[in-house]
N, C-alpha and C positions, 0 to 999 in steps of 0.2 A: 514811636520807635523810629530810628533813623531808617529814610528813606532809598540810601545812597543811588539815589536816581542817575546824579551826576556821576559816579564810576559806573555803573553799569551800563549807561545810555552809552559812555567811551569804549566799555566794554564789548557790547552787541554788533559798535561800528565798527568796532575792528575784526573781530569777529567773522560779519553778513556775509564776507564772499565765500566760506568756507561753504563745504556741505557737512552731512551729520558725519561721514567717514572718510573723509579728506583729512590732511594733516595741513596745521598751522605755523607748522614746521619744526623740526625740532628742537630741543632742550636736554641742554646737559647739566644734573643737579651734584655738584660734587658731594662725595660720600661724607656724613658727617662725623668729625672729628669724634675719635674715637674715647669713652669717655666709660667709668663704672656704670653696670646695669643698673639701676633702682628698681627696687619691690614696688609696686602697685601703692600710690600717696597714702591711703588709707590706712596700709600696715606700719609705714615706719615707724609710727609712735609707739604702736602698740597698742592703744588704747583708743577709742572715739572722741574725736574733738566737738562741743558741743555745737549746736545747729548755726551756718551763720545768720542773720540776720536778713529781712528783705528778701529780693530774688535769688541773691548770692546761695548755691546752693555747697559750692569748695571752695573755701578760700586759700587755699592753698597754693603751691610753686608744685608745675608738672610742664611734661614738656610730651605735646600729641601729635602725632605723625597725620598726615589725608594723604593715603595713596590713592592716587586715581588714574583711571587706566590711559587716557594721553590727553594731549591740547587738541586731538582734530575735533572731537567734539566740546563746544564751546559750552555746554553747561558747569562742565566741573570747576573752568576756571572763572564765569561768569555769574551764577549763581549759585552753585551747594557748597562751591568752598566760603565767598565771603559770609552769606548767611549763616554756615557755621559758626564763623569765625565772631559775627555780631551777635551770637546767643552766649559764646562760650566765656565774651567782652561780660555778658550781664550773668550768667552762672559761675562762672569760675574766672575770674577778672584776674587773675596771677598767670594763667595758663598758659605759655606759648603754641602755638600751634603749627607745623612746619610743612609746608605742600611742596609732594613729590610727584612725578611726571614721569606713567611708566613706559610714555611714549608707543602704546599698546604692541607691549615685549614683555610676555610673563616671564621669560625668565628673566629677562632685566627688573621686572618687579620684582621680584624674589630675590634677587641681589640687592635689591631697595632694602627689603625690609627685613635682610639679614644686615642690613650698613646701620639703619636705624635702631633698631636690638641692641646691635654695640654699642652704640653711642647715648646711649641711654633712653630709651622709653616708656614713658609710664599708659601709655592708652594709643592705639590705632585703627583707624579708620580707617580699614580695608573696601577699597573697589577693582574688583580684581578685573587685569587688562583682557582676562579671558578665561571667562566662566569654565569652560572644560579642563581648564590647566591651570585651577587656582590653589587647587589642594596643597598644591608643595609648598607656596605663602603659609596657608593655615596651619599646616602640620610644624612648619618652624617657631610660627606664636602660640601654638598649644605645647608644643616642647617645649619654649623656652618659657611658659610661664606668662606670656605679656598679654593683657587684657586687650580686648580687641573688638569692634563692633562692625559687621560691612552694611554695603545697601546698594540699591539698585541691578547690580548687575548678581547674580546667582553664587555666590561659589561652591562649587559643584565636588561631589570627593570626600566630603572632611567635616569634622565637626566644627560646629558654628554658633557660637553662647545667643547671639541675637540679631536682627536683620531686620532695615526699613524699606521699603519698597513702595510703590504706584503699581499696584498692581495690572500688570498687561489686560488682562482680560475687562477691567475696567473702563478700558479706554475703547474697545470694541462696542461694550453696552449704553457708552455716551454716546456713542454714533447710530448705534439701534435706534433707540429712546429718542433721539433728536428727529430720526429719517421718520419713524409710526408717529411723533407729534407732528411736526410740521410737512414733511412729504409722504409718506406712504400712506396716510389718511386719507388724503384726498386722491384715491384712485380711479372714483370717479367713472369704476365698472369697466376701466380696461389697466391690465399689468403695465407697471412700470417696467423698462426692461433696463438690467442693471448690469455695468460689468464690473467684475472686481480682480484688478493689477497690482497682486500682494507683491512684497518683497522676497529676498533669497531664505533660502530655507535656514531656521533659526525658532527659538523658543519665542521669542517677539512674534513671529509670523504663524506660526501653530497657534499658539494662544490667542490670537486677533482673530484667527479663520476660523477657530473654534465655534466662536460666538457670532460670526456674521455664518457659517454656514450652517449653523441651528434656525438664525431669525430667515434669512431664506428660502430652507425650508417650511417656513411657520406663510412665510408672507404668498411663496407659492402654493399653497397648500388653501390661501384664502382667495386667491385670485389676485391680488395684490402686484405680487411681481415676478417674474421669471428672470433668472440669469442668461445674459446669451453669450458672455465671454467673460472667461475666466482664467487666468496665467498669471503667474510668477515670472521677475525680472532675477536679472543673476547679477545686479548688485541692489545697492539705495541710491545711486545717483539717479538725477533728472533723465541724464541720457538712454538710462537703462529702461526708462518708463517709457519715452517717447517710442520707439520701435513699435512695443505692445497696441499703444495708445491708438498708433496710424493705423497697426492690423485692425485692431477692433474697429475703426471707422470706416475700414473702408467693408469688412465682412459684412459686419451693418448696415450699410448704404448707410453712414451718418443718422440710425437710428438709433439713438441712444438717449436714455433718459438721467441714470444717474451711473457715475465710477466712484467707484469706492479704493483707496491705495491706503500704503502703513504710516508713512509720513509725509512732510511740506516736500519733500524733494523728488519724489516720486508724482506725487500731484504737480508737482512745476514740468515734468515732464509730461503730464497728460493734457495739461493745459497749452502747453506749446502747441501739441498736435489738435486741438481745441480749433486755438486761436486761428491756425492754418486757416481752418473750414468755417473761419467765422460763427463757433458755436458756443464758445465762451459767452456765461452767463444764461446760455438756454440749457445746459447741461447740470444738472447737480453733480458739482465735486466734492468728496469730503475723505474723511481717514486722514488728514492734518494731525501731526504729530512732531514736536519739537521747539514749537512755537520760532522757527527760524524769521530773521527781519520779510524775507520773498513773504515767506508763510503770510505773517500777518500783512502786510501790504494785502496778497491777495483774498482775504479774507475782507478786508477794510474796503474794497473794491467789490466785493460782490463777485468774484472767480471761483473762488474755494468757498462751502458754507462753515468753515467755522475750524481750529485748530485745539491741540491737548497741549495743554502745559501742566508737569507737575506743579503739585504746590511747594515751590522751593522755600517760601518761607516758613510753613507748616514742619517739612521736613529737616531746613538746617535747627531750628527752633529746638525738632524734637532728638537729633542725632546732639546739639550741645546738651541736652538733659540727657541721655544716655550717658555722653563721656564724662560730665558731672556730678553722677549723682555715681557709676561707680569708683570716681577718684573719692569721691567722699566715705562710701561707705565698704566699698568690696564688692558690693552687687549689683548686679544688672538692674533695672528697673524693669520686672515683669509684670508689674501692674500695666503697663502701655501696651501690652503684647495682644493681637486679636486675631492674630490667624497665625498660621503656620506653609515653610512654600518646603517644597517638595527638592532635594539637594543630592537625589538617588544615593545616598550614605546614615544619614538619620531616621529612625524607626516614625518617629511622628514628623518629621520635617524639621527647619528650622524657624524656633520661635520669631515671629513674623509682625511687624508694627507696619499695618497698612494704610497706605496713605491714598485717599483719593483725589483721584485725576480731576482738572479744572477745564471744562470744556471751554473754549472763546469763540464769541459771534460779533458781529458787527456792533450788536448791542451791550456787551458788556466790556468791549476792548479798552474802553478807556479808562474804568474801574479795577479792571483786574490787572490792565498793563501799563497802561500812563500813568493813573494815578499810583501806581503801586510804583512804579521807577524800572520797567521791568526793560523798555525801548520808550525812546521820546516821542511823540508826534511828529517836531521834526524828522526824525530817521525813518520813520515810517511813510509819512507823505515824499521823504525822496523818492523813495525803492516804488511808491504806487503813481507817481509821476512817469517814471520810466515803463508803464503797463496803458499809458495812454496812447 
């Protein structure tokens, strides 16, 4: 399969200085030309065109919208949109595909995908710029009729035909599972003492604390570990974590064994206050999430024990077979479906394609991320040069 190491390694650099909710600045998409709605490709014949051939699963002429909720965070324009884009090349090779930038403004996305409706769409790929205000999106593509698939972020309100996601709480039990294999094993008859500096209140941060504050319990309950500082920052940048980081070291008298945070930017912040006290590398850090260029650097370095990256080519792979197999046929593909997520509006949830999280350690980075084209060596021994 095409690699495209070389766009995304340009990708990532341009990218690295962002954080995950910083802006990369903005983007104005003009509205597209106004043009007849078309019915869903499937129906306009009227009748089933027969299978095509090979992996070709529509061969047809459609035109799919990616709304995504803005440029600050550098996934959608980095990985879910081209990896779409390279499934949908080998599923439905007619297909246009058109990426919108809701500059995280629901109601500017809503104005998005009242512009795209008009101008004709046959399938979109809804990620809505904000899970609690995404239902007025939803309810105009279920009024008007227009086939639609989201992922990743919740839309919350409204009915939702099907949804792919990394499940959050996932990401919390690779970090369990990692700490009871390789650190909390070896306790060695006295508590590790742990502090854990979640991020701002959010369904990311509930569902994370969920699950590490089950296994803390578990791990206190064996002698294993006790927590001795515990708080929430009031945002995800680095800055917000350092404040916490300096309290906890100094409440501690620098007794600290492991910090546990929700992503790379929040851990770049506890590692500052680390590095202050020279304890960088004596400390276990982890909760890495985003696989940002700092992230892996400091994972590559031995700072951080290890970061989450969705599996974005799992997932644009499985989101082009969603948009292709209903332009071919009218329906969903609910043979894929395996869980259901919780939208406070649907009796069962919404049908759920889950996708699991890819942990990275020092030992698999260059499989799962160099060889895979995900950042270069080069970019990454920059960013870890600059930690010497």
């Amino acid at each position: 399969m095409k690699k495209m190491s070389k766009i995304l390694s340009l990708l990532m650099a341009l990218c690295m200085v962002v954080s995950l909710f910083a802006g990369c600045g903005a983007k104005e998409d003009p509205a597209p030309e106004k043009e007849e709605t078309k019915a869903p490709a499937a129906e306009q014949s009227g009748e089933k065109a027969p299978a095509p051939s090979g992996d070709v699963i529509f061969d047809g002429e459609a035109t799919v919208y990616f709304m995504y909720p803005d440029s600050a965070t550098p996934r959608w324009e980095t990985f879910d949109g081209p990896f779409i884009q390279e499934y949908l090349s080998k599923y439905a090779p007619n297909v246009e595909m058109k990426m919108v930038d809701a500059e995280g403004d629901a109601q500017k996305q809503l104005q998005q995908v009242e512009a795209a409706i008009s101008s004709g769409c046959d399938f979109m790929i809804f990620i809505p710029a904000e899970e609690e205000q995404a239902a007025g999106s939803v309810n105009v593509l279920n009024a008007e009729g227009v086939p639609f698939a989201s992922m990743c972020h919740t839309p919350f309100g409204a009915e939702v035909p099907i949804f792919m996601t990394m499940p959050f709480d996932m990401i919390a039990k690779a970090y369990v599972d990692y700490m009871e294999e390789n650190i909390i094993s070896d306790a060695s008859g006295y508590p590790y003492k742990i502090a854990y500096i979640g991020g701002p209140d959010s369904n990311f941060y509930y569902e994370l604390s969920a699950v590490y504050e089950e296994a803390f319990k578990r791990w206190e309950s064996e002698g294993k570990a006790e927590v001795v500082f515990n708080v929430q920052t009031d945002s995800w940048s680095a800055a917000s974590a350092q404040g916490p980081a300096e309290q906890m070291l100094t409440q501690t008298g620098n007794d600290i064994d492991i910090v546990i945070t929700n992503n790379d930017d929040l851990n770049a912040g506890v590692l500052a206050a680390l590095n202050e006290q020279g304890l960088v590398g004596d400390v276990h850090v982890l909760g890495g999430c985003d696989v940002t260029m700092q992230g892996l650097a400091h994972v590559q370095e031995g700072w951080q024990e290890g970061d989450i990256m969705p599996d974005y080519e799992t997932m644009g792979a499985t989101m082009a077979k969603i948009v292709a197999t209903y332009l071919a046929t009218g329906e969903y593909p609910m043979d894929l479906v395996n869980s259901s997520t919780n939208n406070n509006f649907m009796n069962d949830g919404i049908p759920t394609i889950s996708i699991p999280a890819l942990l990275i350690t020092k030992d698999n980075m260059k499989e799962l991320i160099v060889d895979m084209g995900v950042a270069s060596q080069a970019d990454i021994d920059a960013i870890a040069n600059t930690l010497k």
